[in-house]
N, CA and C atoms as an extended XYZ file, in Angstrom:
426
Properties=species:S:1:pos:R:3:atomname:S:1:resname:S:1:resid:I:1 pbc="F F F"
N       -10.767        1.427      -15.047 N   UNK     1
C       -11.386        1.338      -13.737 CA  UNK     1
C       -10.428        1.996      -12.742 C   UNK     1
N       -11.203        2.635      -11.762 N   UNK     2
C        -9.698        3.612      -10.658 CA  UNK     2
C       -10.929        2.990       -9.533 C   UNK     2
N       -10.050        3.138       -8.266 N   UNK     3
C       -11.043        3.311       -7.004 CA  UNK     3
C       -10.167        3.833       -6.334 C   UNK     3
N       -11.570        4.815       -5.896 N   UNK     4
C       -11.710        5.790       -5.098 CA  UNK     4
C       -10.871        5.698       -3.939 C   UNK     4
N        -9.898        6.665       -3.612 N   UNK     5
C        -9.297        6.258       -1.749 CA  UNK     5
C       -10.019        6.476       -1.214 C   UNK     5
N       -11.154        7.561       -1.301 N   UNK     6
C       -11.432        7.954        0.061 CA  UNK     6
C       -13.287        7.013        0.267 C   UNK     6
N       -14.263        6.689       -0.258 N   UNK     7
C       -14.723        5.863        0.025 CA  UNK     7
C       -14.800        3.956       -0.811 C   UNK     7
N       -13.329        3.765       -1.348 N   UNK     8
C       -12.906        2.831       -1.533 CA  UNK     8
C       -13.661        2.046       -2.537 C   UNK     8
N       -14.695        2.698       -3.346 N   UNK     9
C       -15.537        2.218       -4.324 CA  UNK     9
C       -14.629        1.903       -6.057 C   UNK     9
N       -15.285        0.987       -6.611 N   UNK    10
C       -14.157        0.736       -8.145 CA  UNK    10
C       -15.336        1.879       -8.967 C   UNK    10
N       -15.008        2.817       -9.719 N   UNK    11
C       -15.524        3.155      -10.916 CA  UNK    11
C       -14.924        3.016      -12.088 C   UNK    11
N       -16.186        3.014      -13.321 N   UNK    12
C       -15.379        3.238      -14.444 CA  UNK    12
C       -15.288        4.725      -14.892 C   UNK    12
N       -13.900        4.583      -15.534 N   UNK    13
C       -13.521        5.455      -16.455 CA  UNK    13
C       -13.131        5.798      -17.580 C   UNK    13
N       -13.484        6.366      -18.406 N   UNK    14
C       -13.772        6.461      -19.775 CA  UNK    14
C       -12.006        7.667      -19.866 C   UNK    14
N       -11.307        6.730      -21.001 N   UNK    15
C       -10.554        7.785      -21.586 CA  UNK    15
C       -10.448        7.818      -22.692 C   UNK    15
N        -9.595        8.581      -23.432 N   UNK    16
C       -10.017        9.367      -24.666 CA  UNK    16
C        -9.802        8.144      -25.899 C   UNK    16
N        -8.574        7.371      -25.310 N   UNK    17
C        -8.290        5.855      -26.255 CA  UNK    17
C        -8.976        4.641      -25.836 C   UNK    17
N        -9.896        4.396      -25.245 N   UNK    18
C       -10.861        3.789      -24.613 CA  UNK    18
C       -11.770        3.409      -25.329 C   UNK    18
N       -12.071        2.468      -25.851 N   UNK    19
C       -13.123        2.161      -27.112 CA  UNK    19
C       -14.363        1.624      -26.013 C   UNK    19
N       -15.605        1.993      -26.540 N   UNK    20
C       -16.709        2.119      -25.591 CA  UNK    20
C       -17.287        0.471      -25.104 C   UNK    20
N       -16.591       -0.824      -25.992 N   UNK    21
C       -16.595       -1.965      -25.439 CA  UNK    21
C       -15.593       -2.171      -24.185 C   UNK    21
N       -15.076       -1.278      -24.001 N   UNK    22
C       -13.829       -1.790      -22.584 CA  UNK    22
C       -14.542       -1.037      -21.650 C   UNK    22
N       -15.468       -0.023      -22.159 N   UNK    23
C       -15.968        0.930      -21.007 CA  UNK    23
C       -17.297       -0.332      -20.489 C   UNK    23
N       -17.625       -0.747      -21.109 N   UNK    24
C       -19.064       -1.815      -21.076 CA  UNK    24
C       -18.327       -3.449      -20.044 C   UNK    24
N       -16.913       -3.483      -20.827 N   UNK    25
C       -16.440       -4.948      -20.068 CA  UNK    25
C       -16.548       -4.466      -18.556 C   UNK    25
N       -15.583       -3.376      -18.454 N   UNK    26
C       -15.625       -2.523      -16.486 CA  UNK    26
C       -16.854       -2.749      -15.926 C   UNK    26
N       -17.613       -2.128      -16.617 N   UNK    27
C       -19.078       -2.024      -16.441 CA  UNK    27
C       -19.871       -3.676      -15.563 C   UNK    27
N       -19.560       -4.010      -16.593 N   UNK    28
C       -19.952       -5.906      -16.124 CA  UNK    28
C       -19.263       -6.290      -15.084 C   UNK    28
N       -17.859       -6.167      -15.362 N   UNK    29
C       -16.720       -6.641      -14.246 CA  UNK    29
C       -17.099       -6.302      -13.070 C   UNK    29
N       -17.608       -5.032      -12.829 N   UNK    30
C       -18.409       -4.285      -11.546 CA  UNK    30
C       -19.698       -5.015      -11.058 C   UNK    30
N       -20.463       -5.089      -11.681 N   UNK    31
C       -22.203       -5.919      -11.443 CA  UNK    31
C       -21.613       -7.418      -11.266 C   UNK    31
N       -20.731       -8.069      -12.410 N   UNK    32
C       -20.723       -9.562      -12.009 CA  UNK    32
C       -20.169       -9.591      -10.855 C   UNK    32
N       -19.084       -9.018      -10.475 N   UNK    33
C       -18.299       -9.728       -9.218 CA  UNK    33
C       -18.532       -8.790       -8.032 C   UNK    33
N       -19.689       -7.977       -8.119 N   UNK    34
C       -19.974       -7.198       -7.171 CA  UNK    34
C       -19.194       -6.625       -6.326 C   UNK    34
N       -17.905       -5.639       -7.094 N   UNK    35
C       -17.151       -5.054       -6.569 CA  UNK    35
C       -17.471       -3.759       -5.248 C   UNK    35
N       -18.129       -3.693       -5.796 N   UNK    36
C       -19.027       -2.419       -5.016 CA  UNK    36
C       -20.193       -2.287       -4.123 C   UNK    36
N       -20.776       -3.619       -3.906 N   UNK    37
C       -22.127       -3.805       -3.142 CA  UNK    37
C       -21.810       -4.749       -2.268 C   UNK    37
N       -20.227       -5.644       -2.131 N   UNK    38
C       -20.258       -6.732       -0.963 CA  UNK    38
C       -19.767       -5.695        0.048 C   UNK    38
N       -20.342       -5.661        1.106 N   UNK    39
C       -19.784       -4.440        2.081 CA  UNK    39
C       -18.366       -5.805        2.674 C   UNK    39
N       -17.991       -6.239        2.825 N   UNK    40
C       -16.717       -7.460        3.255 CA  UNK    40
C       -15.709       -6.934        2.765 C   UNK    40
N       -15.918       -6.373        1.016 N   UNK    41
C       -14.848       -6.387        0.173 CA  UNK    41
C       -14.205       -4.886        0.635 C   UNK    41
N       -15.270       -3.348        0.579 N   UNK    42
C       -15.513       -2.248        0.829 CA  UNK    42
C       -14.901       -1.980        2.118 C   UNK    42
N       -14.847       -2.930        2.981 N   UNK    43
C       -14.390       -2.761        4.335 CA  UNK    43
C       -12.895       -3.773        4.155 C   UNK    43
N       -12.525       -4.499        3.207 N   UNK    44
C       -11.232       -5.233        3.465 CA  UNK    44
C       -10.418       -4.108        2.704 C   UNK    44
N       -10.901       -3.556        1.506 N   UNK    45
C       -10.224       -2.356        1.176 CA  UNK    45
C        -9.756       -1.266        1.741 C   UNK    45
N       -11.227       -0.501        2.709 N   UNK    46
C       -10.709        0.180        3.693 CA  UNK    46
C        -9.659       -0.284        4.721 C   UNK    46
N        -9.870       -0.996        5.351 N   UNK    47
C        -9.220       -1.865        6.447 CA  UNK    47
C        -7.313       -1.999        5.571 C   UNK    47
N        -7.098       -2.261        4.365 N   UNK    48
C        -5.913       -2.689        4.209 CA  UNK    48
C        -5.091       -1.363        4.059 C   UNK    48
N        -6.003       -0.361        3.610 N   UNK    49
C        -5.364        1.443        3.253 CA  UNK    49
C        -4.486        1.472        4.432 C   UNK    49
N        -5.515        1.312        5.758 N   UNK    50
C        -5.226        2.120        6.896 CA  UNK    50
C        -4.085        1.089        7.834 C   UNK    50
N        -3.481        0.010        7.239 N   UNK    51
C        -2.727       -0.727        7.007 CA  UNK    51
C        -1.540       -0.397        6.271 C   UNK    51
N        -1.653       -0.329        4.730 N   UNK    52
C        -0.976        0.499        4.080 CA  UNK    52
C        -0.172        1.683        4.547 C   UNK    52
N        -0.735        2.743        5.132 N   UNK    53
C        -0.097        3.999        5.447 CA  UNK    53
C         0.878        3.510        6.749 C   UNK    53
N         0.638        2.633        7.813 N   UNK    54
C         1.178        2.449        9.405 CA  UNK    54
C         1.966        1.434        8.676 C   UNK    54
N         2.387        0.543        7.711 N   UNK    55
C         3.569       -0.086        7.083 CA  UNK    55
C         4.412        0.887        6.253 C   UNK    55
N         3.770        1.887        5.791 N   UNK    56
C         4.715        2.812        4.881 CA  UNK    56
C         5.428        3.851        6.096 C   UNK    56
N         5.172        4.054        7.432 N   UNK    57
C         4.928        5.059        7.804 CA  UNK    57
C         6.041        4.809        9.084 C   UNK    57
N         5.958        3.192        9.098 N   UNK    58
C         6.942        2.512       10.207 CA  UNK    58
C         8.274        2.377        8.999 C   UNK    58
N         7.734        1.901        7.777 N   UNK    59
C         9.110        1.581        6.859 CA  UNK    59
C         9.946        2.761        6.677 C   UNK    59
N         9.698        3.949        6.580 N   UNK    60
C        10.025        5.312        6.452 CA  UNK    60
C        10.716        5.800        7.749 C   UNK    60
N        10.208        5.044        8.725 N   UNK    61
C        11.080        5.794       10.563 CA  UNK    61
C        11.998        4.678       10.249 C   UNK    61
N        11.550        3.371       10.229 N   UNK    62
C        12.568        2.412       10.224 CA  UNK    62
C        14.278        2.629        9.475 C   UNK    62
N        13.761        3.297        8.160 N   UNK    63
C        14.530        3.529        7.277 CA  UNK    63
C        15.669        4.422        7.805 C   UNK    63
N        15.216        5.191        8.514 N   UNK    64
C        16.108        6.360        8.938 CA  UNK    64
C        16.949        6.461       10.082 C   UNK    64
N        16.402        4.997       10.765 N   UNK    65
C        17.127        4.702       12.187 CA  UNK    65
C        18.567        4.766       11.586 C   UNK    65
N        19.419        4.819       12.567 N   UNK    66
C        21.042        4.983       13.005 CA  UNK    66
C        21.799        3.791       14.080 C   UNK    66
N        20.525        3.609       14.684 N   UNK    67
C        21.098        2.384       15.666 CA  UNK    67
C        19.732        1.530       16.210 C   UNK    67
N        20.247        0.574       17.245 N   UNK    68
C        19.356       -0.158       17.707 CA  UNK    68
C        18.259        0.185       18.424 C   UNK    68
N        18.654        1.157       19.373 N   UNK    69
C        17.499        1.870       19.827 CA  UNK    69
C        16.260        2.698       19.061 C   UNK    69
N        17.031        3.319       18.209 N   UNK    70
C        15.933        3.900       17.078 CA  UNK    70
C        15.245        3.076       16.340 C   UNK    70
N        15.646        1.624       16.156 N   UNK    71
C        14.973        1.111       15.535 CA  UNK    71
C        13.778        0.349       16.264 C   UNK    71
N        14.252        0.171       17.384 N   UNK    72
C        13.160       -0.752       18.497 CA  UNK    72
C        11.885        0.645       18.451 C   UNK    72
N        12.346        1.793       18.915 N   UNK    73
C        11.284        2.659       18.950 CA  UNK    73
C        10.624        2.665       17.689 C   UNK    73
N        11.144        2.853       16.262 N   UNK    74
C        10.255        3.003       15.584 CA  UNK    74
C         9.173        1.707       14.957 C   UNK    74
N         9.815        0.987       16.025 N   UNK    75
C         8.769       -0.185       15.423 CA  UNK    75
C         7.720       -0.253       16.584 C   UNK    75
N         7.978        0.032       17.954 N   UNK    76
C         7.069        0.156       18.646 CA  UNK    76
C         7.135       -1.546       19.207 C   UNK    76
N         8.352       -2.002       19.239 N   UNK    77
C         9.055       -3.090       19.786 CA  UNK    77
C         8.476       -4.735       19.565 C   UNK    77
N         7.813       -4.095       17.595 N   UNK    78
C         7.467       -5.686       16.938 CA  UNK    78
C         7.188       -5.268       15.665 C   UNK    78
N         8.422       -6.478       15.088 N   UNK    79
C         9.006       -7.475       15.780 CA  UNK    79
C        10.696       -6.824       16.339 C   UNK    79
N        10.269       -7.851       17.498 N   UNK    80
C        11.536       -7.853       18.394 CA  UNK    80
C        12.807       -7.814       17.719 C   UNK    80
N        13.918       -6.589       17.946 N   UNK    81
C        15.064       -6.356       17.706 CA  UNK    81
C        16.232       -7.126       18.609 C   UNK    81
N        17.185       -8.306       17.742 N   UNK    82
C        18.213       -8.818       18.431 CA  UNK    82
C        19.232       -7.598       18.645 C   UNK    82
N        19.368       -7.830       20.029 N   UNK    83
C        20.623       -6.207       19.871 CA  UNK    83
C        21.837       -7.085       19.273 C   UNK    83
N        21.641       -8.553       19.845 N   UNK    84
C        23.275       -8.780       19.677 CA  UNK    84
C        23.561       -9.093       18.513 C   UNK    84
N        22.533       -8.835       17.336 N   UNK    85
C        23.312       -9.104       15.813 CA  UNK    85
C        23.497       -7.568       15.320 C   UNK    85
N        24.091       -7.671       14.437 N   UNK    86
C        24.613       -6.743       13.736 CA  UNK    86
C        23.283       -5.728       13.389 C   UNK    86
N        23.848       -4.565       13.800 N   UNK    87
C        22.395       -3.804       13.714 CA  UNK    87
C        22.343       -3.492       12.156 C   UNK    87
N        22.748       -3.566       11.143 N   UNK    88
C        22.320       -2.918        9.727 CA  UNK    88
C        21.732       -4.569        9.271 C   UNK    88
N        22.222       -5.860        9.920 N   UNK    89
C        21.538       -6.928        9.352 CA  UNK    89
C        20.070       -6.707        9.842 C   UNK    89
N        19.733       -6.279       10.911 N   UNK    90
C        18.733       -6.203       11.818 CA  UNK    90
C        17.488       -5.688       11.026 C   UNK    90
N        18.556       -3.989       10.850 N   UNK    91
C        17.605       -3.188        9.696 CA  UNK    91
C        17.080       -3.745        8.822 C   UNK    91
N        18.042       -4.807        7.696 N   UNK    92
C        17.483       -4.976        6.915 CA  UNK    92
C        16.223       -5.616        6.882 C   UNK    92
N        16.245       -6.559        7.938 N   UNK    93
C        15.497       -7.675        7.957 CA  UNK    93
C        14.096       -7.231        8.493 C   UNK    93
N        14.086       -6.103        9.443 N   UNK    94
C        13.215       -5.383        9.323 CA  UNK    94
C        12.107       -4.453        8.253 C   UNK    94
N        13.173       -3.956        7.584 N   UNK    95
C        12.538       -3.251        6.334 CA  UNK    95
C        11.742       -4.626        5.372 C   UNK    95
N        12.767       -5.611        5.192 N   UNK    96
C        12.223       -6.946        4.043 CA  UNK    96
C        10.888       -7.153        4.685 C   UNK    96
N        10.718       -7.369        6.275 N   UNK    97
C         9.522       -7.927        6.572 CA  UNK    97
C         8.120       -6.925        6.098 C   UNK    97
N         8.889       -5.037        6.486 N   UNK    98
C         7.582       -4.595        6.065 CA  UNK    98
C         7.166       -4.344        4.833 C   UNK    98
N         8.467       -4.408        3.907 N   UNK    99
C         7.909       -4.419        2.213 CA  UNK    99
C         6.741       -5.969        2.178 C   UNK    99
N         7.407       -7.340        2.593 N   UNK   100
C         6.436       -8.142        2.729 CA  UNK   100
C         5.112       -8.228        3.148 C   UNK   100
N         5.317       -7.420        4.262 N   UNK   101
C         3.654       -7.452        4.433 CA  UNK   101
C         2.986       -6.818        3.592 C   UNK   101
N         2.727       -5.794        2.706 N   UNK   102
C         2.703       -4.922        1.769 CA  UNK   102
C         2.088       -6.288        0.475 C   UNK   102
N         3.262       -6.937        0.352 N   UNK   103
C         3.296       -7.547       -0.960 CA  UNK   103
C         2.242       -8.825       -0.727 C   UNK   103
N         1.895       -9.325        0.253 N   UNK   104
C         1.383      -10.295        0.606 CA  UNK   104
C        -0.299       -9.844        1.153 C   UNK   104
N        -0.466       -8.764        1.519 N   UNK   105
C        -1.585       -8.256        1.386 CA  UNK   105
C        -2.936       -8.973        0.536 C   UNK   105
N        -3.895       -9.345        0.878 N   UNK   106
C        -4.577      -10.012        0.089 CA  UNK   106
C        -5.641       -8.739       -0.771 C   UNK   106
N        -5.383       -7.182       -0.690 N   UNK   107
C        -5.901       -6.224       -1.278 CA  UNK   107
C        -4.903       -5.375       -1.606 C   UNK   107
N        -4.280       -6.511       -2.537 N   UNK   108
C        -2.449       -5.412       -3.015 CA  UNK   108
C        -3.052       -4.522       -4.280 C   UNK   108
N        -4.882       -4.266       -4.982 N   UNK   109
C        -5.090       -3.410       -5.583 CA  UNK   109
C        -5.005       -2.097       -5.060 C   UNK   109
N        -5.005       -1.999       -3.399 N   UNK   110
C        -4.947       -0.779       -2.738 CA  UNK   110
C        -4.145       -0.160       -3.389 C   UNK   110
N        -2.692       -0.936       -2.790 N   UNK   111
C        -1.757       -0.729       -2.969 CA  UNK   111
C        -1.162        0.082       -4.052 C   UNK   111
N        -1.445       -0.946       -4.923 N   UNK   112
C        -1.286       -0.320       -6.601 CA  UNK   112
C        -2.168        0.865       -6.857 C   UNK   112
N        -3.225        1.010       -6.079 N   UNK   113
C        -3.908        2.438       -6.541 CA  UNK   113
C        -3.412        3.764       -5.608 C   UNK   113
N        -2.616        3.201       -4.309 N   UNK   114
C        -2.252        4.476       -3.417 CA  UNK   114
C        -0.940        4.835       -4.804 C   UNK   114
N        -0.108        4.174       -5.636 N   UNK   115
C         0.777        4.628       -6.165 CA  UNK   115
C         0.686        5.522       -7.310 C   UNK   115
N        -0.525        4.891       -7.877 N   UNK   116
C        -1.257        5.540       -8.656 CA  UNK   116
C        -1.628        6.881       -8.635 C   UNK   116
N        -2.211        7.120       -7.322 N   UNK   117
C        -2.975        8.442       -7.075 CA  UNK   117
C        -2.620        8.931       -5.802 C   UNK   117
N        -1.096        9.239       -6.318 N   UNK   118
C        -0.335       10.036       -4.994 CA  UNK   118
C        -0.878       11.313       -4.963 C   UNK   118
N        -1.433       12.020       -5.832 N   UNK   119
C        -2.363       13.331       -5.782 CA  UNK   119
C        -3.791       13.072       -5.016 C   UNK   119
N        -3.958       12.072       -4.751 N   UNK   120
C        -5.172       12.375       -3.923 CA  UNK   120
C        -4.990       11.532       -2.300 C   UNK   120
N        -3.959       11.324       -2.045 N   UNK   121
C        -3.330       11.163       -0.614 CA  UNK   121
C        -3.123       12.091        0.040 C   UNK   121
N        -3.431       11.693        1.097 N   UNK   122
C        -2.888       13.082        2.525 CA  UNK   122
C        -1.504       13.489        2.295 C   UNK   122
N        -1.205       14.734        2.055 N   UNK   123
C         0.116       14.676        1.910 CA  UNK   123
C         1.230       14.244        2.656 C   UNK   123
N         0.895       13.941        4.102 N   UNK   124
C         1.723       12.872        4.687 CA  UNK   124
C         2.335       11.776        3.857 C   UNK   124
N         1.366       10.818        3.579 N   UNK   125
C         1.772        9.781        2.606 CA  UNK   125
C         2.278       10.129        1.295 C   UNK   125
N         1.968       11.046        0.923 N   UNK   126
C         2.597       11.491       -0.662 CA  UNK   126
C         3.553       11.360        0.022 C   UNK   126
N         4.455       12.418        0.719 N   UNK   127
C         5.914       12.882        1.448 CA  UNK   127
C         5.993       11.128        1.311 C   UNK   127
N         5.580       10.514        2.010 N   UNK   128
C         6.937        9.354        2.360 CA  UNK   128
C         7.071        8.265        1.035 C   UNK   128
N         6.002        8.874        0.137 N   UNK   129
C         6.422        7.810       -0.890 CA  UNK   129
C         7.511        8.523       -1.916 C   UNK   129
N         7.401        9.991       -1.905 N   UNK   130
C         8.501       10.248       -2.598 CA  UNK   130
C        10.427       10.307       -1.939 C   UNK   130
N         9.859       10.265       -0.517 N   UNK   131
C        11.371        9.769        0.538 CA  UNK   131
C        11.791        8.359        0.158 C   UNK   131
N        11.081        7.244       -0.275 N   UNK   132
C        11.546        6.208       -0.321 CA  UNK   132
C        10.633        5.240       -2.002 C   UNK   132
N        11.140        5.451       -2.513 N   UNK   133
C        10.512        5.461       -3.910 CA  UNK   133
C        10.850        4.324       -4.480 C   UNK   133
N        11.442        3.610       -3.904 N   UNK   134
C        11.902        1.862       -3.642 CA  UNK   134
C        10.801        1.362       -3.796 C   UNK   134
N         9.548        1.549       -2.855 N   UNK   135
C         8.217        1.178       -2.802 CA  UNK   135
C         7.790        0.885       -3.972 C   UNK   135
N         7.977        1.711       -4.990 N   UNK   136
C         7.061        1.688       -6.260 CA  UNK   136
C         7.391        0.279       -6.812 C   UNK   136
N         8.381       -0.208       -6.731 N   UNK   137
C         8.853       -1.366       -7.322 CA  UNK   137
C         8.827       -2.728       -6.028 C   UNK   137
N         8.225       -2.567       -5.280 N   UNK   138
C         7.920       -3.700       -4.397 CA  UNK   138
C         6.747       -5.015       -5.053 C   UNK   138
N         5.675       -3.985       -5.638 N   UNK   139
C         4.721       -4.621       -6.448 CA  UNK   139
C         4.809       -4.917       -7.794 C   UNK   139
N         4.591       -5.837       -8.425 N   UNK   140
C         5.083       -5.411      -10.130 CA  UNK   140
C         3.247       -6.410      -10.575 C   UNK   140
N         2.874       -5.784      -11.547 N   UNK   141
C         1.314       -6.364      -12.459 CA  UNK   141
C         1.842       -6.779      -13.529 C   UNK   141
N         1.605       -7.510      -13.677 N   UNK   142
C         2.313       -8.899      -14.815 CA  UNK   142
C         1.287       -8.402      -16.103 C   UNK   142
């Protein structure tokens, strides 16, 4: 099963080691839990992408700050930067919060599929996932 980035739908997909009962389980998995027809789900998917990219996109400026000021700007001043602690504790605690939001996501399949299918991302987002490639290992599928 892959879904689609760009209108956020699950399909199945058939590959070559794919025995035609796993193509049939997808199949069901799709109709029973109506992956594809609750418009709620279709729109929490969309909705978390465009989420996704403005956490990868702040974690990536964040990343690169040098001092306190750069970092207040690239967050767009939330959450609030203590000047008077140590600015690399600051950083960090910054970056932890936005890998968290990420991980806590209640549509962390996005997630796992933007990593998936860095070839079919704007190449904006490709670029910053190969700048900080830490990301890939934020999520782990048991």
């Amino acid at each position: 099963m892959i879904m689609d980035l760009k209108d956020f739908l699950f399909y199945s997909q058939a590959s070559p080691t794919e025995k035609p009962r796993d193509f049939s389980r997808v199949e069901s998995t799709l109709e029973i839990l109506q992956l594809n027809s609750r418009d709620s789900l279709i729109h929490g998917r969309r909705s978390a992408f465009g989420s996704f990219k403005r956490i990868l996109i702040e974690y990536c400026t964040a990343k690169t700050t040098t001092n306190a000021e750069e970092l207040i700007n690239a967050l767009a001043g939330d959450p609030e930067i203590d000047t008077n602690k140590d600015f690399e504790s600051e950083k960090s605690r910054v970056l932890k919060g936005l890998a968290d939001a990420i991980k806590k996501s209640p549509h962390i399949t996005v997630w796992l599929e933007i990593l998936r299918q860095p070839g079919n991302l704007p190449s904006k987002i490709s670029e910053l996932l190969k700048k900080s490639p830490e990301t890939k290992d934020w999520v782990k599928i048991i």
